[in-house]
N, C-alpha and C positions, 0 to 999 in steps of 0.2 A: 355509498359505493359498494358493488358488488366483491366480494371474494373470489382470488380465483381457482382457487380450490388448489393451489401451489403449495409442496411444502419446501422451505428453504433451507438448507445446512449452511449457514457461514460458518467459514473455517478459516480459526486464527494459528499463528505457531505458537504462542502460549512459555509458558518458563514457568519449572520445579523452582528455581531460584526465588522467582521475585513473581507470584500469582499474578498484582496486581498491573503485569504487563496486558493481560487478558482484557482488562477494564475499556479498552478503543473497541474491540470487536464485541464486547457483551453490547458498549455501547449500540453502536451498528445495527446489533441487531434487533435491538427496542426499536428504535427508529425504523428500520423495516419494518416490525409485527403491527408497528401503531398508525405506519401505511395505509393500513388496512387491504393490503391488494391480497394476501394470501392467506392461505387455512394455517398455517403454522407455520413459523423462524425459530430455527435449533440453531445452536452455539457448539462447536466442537475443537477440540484443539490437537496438536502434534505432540504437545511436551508437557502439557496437564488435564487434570479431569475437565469437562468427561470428552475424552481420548474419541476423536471422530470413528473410528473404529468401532466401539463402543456403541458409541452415539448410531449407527444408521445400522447397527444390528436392534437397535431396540424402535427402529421406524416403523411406522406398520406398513403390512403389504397393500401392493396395487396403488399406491401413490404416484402420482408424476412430484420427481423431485429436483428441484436446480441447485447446484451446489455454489458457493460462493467462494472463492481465495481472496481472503483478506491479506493478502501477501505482495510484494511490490514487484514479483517479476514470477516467472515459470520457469523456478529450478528445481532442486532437487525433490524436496517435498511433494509441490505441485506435478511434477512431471511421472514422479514414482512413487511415489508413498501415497499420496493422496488418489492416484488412477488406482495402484495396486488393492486400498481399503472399497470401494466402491467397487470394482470388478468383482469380487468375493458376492456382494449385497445385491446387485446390480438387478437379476433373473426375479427378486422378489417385487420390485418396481412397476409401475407400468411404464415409464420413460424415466431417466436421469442422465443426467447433462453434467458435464462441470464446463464453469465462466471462464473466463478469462481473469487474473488478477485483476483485482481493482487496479494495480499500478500500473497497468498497463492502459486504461483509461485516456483516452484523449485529454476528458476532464481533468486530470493532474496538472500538464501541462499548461491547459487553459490557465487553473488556480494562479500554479507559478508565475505568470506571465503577470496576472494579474494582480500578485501582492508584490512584485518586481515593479511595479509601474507605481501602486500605492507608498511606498517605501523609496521610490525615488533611489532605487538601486541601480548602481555605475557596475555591477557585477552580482551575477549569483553561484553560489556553489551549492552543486547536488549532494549530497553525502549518500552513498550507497552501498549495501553490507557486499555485498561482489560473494564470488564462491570459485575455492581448490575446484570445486566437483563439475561444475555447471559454466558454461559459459551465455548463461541465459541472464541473470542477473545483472551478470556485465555490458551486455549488450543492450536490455531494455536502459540502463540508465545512462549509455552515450546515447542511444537516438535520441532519449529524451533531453537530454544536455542539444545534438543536434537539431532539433525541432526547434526549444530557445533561439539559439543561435539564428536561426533561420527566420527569426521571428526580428531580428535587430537587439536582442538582450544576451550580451557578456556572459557567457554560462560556462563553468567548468565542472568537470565529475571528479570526487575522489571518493576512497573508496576504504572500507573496515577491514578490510581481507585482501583487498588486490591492492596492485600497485597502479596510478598513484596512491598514495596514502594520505590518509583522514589530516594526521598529525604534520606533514609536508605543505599544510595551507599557507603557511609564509612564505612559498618558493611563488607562489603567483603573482602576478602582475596585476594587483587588485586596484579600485581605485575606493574611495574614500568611505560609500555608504555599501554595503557589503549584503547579500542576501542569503542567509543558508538552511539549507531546506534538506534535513535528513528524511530521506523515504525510507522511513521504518514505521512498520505499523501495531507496536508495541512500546510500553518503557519497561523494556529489558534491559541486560546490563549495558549492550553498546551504548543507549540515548542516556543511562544512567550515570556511567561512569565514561566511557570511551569520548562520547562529545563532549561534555563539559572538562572535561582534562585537556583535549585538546585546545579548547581556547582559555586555558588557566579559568576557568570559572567555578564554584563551588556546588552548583548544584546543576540541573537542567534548566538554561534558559526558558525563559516565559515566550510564548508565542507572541511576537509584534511589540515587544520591550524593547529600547536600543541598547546593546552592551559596548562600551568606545574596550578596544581589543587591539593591542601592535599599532595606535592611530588609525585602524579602523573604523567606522559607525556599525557594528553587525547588528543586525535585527532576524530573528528564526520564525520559520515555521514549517508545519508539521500537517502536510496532507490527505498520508495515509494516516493519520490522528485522528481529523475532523470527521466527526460520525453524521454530521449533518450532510457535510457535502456527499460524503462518500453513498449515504443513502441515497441521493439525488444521482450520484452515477451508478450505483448498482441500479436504482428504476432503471435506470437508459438499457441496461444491458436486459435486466430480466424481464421486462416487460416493457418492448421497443414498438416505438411510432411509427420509425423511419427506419427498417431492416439495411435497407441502399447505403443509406449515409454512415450508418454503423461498423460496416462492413467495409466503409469507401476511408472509415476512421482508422478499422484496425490496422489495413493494412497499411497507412501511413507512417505507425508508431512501429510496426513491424519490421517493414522493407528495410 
């Protein structure tokens, strides 16, 4: 397979905390570079080395570059910080682009739907980090609770920062096999500590283990995690077959 002379920035938010939140997006981007479609896959982050900042002042000039958000929605970061770093670098380029968050990906939902049906789940809940700042966050993850729905699958959103809240998952009307699906695409402290307190559990649930919780069956998973899938929906976007359908996708998950 030919190269396409692309160079890639994935960019994760990354955590001073706990490094090894970073570990989904390094993932990623192996899984890209061993694609084989592009001249080079860089790794950059918000909150640890090497600081995307950093990272596209040392790109060389006259590159066409696509940017990647490995991030679940276009808030704060995405919309400022991440345009703001780029803007600066931009003039030394010969084209650069930033993507759309992977979570915003039709493929998510697909996922969802499809480990909802595997699992044999009477219900699933989104777990979404929400934002004071952004009303972007909040809103990709009700379409995407409304897309489920729309699909015939029981789906509720709660949320790390907004209301409703993560820890209020007993006020729902659940029924027996339970599906919960935090879109975070890190184990930072939220997936480390925040989820598994929530459901009395001692560490972070294993993806497709059952935990019995309240008489519930909960079984997790984690799809901005999965670096295989997500490489198969970054291809759709960075190097697209069908521009129409793409296009005829986004604006599904958007509207």
């Amino acid at each position: 397979m030919t190269k396409s002379g692309l160079h890639v920035v994935v960019v994760g938010h990354g955590s001073t905390k706990r490094p090894h939140a970073a570990n989904s997006t390094h993932d990623l981007s192996r899984f890209l570079f061993h694609s084989n479609h592009f001249n080079a896959v860089h790794c950059g982050f918000m909150k640890q080395e090497m600081k995307v900042r950093a990272l596209l002042q040392c790109l060389p000039d006259g590159i066409d570059l696509e940017v990647l958000p490995h991030f679940a929605a276009a808030g704060a970061f995405v919309n400022d910080h991440l345009q703001s770093c780029l803007e600066v670098e931009r003039k030394r380029f010969r084209s650069a682009r930033i993507h759309r968050p992977l979570g915003l990906h039709p493929g998510i939902s697909r996922q969802i739907a499809m480990k909802a049906k595997h699992h044999h789940a009477d219900d699933v809940i989104i777990v979404a980090h929400g934002s004071s700042v952004s009303a972007g966050p909040a809103l990709t993850a009700q379409n995407l609770c409304r897309d489920l729905c729309d699909q015939g699958i029981s789906t509720h959103v709660l949320f790390l920062s907004n209301k409703p809240q993560l820890n209020d998952w007993r006020d729902l009307k659940l029924g027996r096999n339970v599906l919960v699906c935090p879109i975070l695409a890190g184990r930072g402290t939220h997936l480390c500590e925040d989820v598994p307190n929530a459901f009395l559990l001692d560490d972070i649930p294993r993806a497709g283990l059952p935990y019995i919780v309240a008489g519930h069956c909960i079984t997790f998973d984690y799809p901005l995690m999965d670096a295989r899938l997500l490489a198969d929906l970054a291809l759709e976007d960075l190097c697209p077959t069908n521009p129409a359908q793409q296009a005829a996708d986004a604006a599904r998950l958007l509207s």
